[in-house]
Backbone as a chain_set.jsonl record, in Angstrom:
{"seq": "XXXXXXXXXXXXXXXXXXXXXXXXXXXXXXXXXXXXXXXXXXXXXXXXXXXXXXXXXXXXXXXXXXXXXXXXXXXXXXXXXXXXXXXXX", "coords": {"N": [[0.84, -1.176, 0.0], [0.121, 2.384, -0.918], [0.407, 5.633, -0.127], [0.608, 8.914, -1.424], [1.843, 12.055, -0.557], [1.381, 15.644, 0.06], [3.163, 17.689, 2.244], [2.297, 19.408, 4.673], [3.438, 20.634, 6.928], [4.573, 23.301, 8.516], [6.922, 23.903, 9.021], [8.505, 21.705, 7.837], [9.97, 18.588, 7.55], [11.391, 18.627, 9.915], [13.434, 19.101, 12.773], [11.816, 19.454, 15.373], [9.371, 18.712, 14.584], [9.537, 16.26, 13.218], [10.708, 14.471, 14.897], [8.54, 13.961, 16.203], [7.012, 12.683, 13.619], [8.444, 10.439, 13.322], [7.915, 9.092, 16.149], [4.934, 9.028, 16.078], [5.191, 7.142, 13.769], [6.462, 5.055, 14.898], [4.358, 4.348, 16.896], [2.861, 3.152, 15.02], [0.766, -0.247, 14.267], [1.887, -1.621, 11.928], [5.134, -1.687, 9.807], [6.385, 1.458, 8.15], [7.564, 3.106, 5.209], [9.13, 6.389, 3.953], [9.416, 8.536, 2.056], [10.563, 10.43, -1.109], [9.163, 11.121, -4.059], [10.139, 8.848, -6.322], [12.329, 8.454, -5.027], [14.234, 6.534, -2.553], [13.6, 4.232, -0.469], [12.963, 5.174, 3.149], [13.129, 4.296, 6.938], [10.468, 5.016, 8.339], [10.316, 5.504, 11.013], [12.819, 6.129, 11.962], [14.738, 8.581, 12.951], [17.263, 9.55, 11.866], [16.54, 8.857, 9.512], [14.575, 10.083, 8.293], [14.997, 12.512, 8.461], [17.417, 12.878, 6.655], [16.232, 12.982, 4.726], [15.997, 15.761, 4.362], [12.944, 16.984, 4.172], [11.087, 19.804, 3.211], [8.08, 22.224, 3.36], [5.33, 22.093, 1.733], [6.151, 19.866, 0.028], [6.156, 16.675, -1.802], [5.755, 13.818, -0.578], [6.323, 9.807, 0.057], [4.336, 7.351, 1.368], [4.759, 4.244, 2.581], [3.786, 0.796, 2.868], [4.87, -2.629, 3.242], [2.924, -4.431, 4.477], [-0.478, -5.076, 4.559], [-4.167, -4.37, 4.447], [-6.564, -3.939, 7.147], [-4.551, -2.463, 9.35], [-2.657, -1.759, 7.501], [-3.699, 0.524, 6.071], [-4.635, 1.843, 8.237], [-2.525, 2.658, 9.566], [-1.086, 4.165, 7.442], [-2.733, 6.28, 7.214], [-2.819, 7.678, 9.621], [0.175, 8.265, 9.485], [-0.173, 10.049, 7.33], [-2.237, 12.05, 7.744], [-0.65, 13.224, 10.394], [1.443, 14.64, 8.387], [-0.042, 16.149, 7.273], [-1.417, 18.459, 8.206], [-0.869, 21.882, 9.33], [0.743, 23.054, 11.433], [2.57, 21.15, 13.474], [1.695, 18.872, 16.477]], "CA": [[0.0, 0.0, 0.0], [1.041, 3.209, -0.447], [-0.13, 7.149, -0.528], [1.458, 10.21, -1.843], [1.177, 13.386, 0.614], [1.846, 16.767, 0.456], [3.858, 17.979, 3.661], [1.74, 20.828, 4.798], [3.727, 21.038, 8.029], [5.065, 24.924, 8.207], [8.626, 23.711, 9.043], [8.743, 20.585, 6.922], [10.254, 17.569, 8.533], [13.034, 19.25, 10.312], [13.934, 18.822, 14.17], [10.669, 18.714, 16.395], [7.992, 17.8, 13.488], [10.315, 14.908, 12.199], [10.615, 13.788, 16.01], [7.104, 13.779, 16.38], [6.547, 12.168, 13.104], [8.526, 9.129, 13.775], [6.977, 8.903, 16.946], [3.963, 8.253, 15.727], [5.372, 6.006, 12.612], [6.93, 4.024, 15.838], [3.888, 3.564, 17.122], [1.786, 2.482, 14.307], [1.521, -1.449, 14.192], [2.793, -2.001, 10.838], [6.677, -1.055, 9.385], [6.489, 2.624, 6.969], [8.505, 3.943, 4.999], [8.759, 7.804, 3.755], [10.588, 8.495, 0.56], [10.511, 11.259, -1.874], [9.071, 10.442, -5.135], [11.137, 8.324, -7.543], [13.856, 8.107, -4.076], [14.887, 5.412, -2.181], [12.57, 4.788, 0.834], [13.85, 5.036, 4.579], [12.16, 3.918, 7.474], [9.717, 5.887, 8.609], [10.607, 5.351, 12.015], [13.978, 6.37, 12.116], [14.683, 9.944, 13.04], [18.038, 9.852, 10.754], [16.662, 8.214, 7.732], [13.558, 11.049, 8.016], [16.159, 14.291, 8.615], [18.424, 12.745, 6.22], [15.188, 13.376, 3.018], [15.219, 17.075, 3.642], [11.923, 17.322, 3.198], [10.237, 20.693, 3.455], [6.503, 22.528, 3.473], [4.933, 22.06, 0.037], [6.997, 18.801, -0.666], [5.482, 15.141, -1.995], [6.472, 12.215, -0.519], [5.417, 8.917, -0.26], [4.532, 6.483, 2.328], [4.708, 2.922, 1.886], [3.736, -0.506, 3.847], [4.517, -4.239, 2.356], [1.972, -4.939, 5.185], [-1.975, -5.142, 3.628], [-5.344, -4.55, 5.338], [-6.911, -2.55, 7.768], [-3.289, -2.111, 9.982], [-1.924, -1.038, 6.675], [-4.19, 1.478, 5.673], [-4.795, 2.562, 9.973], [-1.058, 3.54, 9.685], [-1.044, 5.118, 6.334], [-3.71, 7.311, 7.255], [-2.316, 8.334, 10.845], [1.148, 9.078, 9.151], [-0.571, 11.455, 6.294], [-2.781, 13.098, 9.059], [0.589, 14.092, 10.861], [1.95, 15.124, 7.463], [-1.007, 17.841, 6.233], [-1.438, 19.559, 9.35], [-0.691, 22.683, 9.373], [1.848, 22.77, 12.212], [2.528, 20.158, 14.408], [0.482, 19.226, 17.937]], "C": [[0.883, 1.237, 0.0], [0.242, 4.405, -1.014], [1.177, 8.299, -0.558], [0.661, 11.207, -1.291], [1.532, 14.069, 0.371], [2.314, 17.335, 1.874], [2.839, 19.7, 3.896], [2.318, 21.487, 6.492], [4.892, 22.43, 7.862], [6.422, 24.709, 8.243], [9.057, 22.182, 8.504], [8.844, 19.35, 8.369], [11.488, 17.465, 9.187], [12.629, 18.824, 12.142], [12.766, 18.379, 15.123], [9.493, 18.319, 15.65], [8.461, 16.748, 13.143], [10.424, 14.677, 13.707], [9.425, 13.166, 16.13], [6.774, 12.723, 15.653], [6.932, 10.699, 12.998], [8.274, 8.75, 15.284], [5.806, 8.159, 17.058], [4.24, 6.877, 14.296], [6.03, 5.044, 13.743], [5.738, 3.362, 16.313], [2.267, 2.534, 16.141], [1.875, 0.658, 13.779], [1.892, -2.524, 13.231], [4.26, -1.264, 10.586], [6.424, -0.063, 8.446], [7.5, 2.715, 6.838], [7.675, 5.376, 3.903], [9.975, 8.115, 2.441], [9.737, 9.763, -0.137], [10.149, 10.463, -3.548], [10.338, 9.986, -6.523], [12.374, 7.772, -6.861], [13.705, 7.01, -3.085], [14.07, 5.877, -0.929], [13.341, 4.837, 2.249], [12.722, 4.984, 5.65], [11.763, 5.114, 8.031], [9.995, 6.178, 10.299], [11.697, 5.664, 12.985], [14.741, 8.058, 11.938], [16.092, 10.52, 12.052], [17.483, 9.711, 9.548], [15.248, 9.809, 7.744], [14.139, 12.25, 7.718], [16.504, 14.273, 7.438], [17.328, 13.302, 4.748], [15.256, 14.988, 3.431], [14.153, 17.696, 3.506], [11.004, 18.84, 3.971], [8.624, 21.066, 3.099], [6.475, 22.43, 1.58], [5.603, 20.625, -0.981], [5.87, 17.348, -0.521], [6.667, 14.589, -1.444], [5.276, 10.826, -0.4], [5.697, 7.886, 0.737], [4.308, 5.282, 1.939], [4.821, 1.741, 2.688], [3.725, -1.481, 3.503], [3.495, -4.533, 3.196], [0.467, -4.449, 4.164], [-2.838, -5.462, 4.279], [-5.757, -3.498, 6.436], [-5.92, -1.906, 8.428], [-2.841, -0.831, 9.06], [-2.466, 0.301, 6.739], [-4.361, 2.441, 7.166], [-3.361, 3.295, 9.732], [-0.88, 4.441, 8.747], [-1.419, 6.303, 6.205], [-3.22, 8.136, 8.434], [-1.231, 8.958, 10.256], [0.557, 10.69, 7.963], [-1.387, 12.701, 7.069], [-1.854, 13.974, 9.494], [0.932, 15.244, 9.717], [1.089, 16.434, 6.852], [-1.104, 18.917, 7.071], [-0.594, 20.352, 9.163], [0.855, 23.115, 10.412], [1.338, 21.729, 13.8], [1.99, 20.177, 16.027], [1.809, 18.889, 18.65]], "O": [[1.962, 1.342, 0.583], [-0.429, 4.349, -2.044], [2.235, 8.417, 0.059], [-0.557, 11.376, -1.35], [2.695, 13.732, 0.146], [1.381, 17.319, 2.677], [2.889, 20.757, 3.268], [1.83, 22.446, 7.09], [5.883, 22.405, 7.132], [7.13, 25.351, 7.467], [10.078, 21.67, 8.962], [8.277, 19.219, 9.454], [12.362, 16.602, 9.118], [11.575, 18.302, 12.506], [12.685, 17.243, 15.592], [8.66, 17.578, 16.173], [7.615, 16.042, 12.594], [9.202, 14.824, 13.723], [9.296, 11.942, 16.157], [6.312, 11.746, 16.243], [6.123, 9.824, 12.688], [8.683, 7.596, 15.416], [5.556, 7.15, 17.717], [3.492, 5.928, 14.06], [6.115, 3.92, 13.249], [5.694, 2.132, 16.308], [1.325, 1.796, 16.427], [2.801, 0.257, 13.074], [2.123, -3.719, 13.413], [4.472, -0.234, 11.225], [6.095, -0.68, 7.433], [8.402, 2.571, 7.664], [6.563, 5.496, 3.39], [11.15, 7.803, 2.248], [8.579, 10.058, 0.156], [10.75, 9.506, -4.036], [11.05, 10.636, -7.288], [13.222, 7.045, -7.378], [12.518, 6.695, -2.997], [13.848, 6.99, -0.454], [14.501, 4.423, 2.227], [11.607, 5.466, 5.446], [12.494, 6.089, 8.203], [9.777, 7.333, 10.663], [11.703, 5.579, 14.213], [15.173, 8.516, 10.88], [16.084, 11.649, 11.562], [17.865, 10.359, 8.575], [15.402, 10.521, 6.752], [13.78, 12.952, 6.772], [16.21, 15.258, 6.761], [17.821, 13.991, 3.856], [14.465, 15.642, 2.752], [14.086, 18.766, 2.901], [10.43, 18.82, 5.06], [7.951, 20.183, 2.567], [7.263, 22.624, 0.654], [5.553, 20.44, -2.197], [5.105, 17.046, 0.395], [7.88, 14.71, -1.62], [4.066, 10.759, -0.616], [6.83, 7.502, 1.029], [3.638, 5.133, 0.917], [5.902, 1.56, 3.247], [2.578, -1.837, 3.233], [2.734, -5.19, 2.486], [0.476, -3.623, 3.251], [-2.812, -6.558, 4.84], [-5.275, -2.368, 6.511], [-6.033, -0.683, 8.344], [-2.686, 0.356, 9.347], [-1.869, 1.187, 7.35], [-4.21, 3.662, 7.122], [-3.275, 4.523, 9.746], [-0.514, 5.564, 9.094], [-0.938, 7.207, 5.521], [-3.201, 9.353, 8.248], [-1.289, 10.187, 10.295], [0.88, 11.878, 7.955], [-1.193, 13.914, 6.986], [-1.905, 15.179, 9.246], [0.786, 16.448, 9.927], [1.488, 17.388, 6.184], [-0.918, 20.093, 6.758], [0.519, 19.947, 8.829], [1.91, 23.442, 9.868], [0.425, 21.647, 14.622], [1.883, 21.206, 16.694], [1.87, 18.9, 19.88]]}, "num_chains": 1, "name": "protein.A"}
């Protein structure tokens, strides 16, 4: 499974929004990953491999779970939630 998001978080996925966001990709109970379209995925979970994309406000990426079924899609949806918001809770 996998969805393509727009980052609508005001400071991308830099220091305390990219904490946050693998946070919650830790506790969702399938494995994500977060990749930039066309780039090499990194776990979603992993506060280097998230920093290490760069990714700022207005940017696609793409989340992605070999897992399949309601888990999948429960996590998919929690990580893109994080991701549109406006700025982080």
């Amino acid at each position: 499974m996998e969805r393509v998001v727009v980052v609508g978080l005001r400071e991308g996925l830099h220091a305390r929004p990219a904490a946050l966001f693998v946070q919650e990709a830790g506790r969702q109970p399938v494995p994500v990953s977060i990749a930039r379209p066309g780039g090499v995925p990194a776990n979603a979970a992993s506060i280097l491999a998230v920093l290490t994309l760069d990714v700022a406000a207005g940017d696609e990426v793409v989340l992605t779970t070999a897992a399949d079924g309601p888990e999948a899609a429960t996590a998919l949806v929690a990580l893109e939630r994080y991701l549109v918001q406006a700025t982080p809770s």
